[in-house]
N, C-alpha and C positions, 0 to 999 in steps of 0.2 A: 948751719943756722936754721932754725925754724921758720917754714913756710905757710902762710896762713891765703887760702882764697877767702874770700867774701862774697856769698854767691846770694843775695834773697829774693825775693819777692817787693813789691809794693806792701807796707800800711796803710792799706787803702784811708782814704780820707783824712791822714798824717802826712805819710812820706812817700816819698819813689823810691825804688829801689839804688839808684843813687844815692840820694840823700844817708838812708840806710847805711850804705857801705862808708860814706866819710863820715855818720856820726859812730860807725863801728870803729872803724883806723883811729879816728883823734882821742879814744878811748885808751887802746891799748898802746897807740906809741906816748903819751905821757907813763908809762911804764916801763914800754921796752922800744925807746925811740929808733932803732935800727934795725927792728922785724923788716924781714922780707915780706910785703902784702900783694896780692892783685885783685885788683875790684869787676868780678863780673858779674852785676847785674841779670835777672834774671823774670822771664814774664812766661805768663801761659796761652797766649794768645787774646787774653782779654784788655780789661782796662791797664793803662802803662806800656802795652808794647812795643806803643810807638816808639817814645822815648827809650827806651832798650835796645830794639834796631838801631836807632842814630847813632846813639853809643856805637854800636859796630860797626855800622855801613858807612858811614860820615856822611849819612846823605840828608838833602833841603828837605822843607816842605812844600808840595806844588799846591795850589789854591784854584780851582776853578770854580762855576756856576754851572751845576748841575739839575736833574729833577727829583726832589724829594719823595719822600713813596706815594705818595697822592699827585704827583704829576708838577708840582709848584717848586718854583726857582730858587735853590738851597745853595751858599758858596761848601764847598766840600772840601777836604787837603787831605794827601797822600804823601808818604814818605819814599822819596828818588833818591837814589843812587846810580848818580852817572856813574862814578869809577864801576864799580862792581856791576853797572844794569839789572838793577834790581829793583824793585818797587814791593812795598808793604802798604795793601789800602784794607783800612779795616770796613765792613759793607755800613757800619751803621752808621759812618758819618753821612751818606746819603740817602740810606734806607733803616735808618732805624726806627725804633718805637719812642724813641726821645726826642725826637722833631716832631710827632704829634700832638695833641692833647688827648685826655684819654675820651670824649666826645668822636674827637675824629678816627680814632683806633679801629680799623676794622679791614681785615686781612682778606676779605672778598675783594674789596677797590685799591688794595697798595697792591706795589708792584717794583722789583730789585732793578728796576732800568736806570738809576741814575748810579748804583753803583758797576755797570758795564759801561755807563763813561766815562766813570773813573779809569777801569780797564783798558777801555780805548784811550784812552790819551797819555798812561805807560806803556803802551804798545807803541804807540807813534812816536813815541821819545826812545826807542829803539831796546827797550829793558828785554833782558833774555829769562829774566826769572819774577815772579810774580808771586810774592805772598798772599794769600786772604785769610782775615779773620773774618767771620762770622756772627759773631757776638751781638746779641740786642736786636735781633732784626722786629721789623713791623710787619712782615710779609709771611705769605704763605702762596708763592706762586711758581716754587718750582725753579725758579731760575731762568723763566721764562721773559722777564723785565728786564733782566742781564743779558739776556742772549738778544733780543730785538736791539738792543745798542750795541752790538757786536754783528748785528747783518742777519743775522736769525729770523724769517719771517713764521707767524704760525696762521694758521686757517682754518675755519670749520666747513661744516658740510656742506653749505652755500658757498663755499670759495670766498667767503669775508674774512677780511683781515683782522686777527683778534690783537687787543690792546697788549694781552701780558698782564694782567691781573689775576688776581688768586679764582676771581667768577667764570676768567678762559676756561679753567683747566678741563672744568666739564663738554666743551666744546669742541675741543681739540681733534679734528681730522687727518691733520696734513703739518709736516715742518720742512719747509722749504730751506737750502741749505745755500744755495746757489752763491750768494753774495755777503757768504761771511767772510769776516774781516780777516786778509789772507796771513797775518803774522801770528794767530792762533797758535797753528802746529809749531812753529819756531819758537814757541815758548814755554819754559819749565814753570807749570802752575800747580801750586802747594797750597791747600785746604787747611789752618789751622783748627781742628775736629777735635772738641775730646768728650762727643758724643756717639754712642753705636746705634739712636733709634732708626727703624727704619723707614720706607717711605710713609707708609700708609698702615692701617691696622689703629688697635686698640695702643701702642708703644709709639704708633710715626707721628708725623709733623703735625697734624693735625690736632689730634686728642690730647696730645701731651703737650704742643706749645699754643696754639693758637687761642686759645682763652686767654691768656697772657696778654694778646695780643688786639683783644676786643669781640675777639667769637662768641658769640650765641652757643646754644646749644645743636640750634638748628645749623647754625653755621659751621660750626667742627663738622655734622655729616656732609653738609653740600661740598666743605674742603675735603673732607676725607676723599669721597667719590670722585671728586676731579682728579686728586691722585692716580688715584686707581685708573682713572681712563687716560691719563698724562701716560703711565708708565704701561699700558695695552698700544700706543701709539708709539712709543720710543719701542717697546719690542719688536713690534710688527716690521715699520722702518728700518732700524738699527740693530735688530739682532741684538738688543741689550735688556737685562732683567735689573732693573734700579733696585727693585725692592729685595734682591738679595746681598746685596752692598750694605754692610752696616757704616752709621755714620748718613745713608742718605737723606734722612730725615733733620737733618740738623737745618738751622735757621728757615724754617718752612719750606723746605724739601731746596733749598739751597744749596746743600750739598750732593744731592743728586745731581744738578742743575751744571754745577761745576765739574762733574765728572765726565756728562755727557755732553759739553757744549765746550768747555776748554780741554777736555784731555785730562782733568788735574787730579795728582794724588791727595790722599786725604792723610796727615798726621796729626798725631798730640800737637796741642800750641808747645808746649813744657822742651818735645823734642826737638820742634822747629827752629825753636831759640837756642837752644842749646847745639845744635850745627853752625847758625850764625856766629856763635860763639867762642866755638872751635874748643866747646868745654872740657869735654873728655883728653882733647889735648892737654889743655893749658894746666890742667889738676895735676898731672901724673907730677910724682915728686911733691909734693903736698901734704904736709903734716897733718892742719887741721884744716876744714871748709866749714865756714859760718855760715848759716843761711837762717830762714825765717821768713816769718809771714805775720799780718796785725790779730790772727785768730789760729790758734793749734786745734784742734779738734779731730775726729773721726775721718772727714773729708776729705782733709788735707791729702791724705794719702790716695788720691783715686783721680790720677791726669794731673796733679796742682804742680805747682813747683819744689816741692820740698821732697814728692814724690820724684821727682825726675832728679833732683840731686845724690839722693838715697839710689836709687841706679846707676848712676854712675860710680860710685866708690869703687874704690879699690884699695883697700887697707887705709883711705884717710881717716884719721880720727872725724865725728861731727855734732858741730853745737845749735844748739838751734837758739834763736832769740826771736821769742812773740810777746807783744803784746797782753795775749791774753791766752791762759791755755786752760781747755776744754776736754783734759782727759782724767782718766782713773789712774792710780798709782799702778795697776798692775795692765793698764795700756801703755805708760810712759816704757813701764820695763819689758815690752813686749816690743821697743822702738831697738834700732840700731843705732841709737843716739847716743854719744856719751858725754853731752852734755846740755841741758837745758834753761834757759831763762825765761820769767816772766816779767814783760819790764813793769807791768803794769803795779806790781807791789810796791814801787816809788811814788807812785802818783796819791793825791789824794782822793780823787776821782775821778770817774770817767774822762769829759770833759781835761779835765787837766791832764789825763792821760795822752789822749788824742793832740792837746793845741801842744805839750812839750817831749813830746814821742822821740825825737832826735835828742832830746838832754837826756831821760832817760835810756834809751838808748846804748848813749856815751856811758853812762855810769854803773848800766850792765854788762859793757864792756870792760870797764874796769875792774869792775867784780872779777870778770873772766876770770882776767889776767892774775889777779891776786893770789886766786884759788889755785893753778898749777907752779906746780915747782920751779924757781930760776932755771933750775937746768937745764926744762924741755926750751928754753931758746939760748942753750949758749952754744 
């Protein structure tokens, strides 16, 4: 019998990747009601991966009262996994740029210390493995707001205690280590990255994200420079050169910050999930794999999810079902895909695209099924 996974992405602003996979199933089993199917879900580290994790991990979500990246009292949630001890905190629900206004946006004064309480308080619930996403941040300080809630003290030249803001970084003398939080090293921490800029330069955190983020012009150099002295202070110290780490530069040098303050490796979100998922297992034997995303285009292919499906094959046939697709006739045939949908030619328009995306959907899935021969499932 024919074996079908169902592997996609989120419709952003439609579906979850859930939703996706049962409006896929209830498509083709009014067809062929006895296919063999498995639904695995699939995210790239950004929006939806909570819900993705759960799906694997079967884990709660924990709720506490944190500090927002301006310093002010945010309730925040993270995804636990007692069975497995594991925890997935994504940084922006404490530090992102969507808990400000864009008035308040300015990556001199935020600071990641409310998501290193997040940190701390999967640590203290004894988690041996710790995901981060990255995604959305408001900051550009280095990882330095994260590390002082982890025991991290830092200092300038007068032996003053700096806050861990992005205006520290030019300041930085001294990082004091004495009283970080001793279950660090005891724990496997994973960077969801699917960026390589670097620290600092014309490509790092600075120039390239922090306008984003409420920078000036003036203000990308003053962040730039504090980089550059941040990472003169971690070499001297630590014998470590951040700025040749690609990927350090991610969420305003956050992922530097991860590297050298928990230890943690830096992967694709796409590949992270797909280990949770035990995907490359679960395919072998697999006829076809569905997957999809709510936009086909150029990008897709570079860290996303359709990219990390497309690496995994192994002689499975694979169909794709988007929304909306954004390529040339002679890029489609340039894909290893052998078979494509756009749901969005059901719809009358946009709008109705987006609010009936799971009917549609279904009805592309039906298509599917239509189109190949009875045989391929007897």
């Amino acid at each position: 019998m024919t074996k079908i996974i169902i592997a996609p992405d989120k419709f952003k602003g439609s579906l979850t990747g859930l939703q996706f996979c049962d409006a896929i199933e209830r498509g083709i089993r009014k067809h062929v009601p006895d296919i063999e199917m498995e639904k695995l879900p699939l995210a790239d580290g950004g929006d939806g991966t909570i819900e993705v994790l759960q799906y694997y991990l079967d884990g709660e979500m924990i709720s506490l009262d944190v500090n927002d990246p301006l310093g002010r009292e945010v309730n925040a949630s993270y995804l636990y996994s007692k069975a497995k001890k594991t925890a997935f905190i994504e940084m922006a629900e404490a530090s992102g740029i969507r808990l400000l206004s864009d008035k308040e946006a300015n990556p001199l004064k935020t600071s990641t210390y409310g998501t290193g309480e997040l940190i701390k308080d999967a640590l203290e619930k004894g988690v041996e493995h710790i995901i981060l996403g990255i995604g959305g941040s408001a900051t550009n300080d280095a990882g330095m707001g994260m590390a002082r809630a982890l025991g991290y003290r830092f200092f300038d030249k007068d032996n003053k205690e700096l806050l861990g803001i992005g205006k520290d970084l030019q300041k930085i003398e001294n990082i004091d280590v004495s009283g970080v939080h001793p279950r660090i090293k005891e724990v496997n921490f994973e960077l969801a990255c699917d960026v390589d800029n670097p620290l600092y330069g014309p490509n790092g955190a600075a120039y390239v994200y922090s306008p984003q983020k409420g920078a000036s012009s003036k203000m990308v150099m003053e962040l730039d420079n504090g980089l550059i002295v941040f990472n003169e202070v971690v070499k001297s110290q630590f014998q470590l050169d951040l700025q040749n780490i690609k990927g350090a530069g991610a969420a305003g040098g956050l992922g530097a910050g991860c590297i050298l303050f928990l230890g943690a490796h830096l992967n694709s979100g796409i590949e992270l999930i797909k280990n949770e998922a035990d995907f490359d297992q679960k395919i072998k034997g697999a006829d076809w794999i569905i997957t999809g995303e709510g936009k086909l285009d150029s990008q897709t292919f570079s860290g996303k999810v359709i990219r990390g499906v497309l690496d995994s094959l192994e002689g499975q046939k694979l169909a794709l079902f988007c929304a909306l697709v954004d390529l040339s006739e002679e890029e489609k045939n340039d894909m290893q895909v052998d078979y494509i949908s756009e749901t969005s030619v059901y719809a009358k328009d946009l709008q109705d695209s987006m609010q009936n995306a799971g009917k549609y959907l279904e009805m592309a899935a039906e298509e599917f099924v239509s189109k190949l021969s009875n045989s391929v499932y007897k």
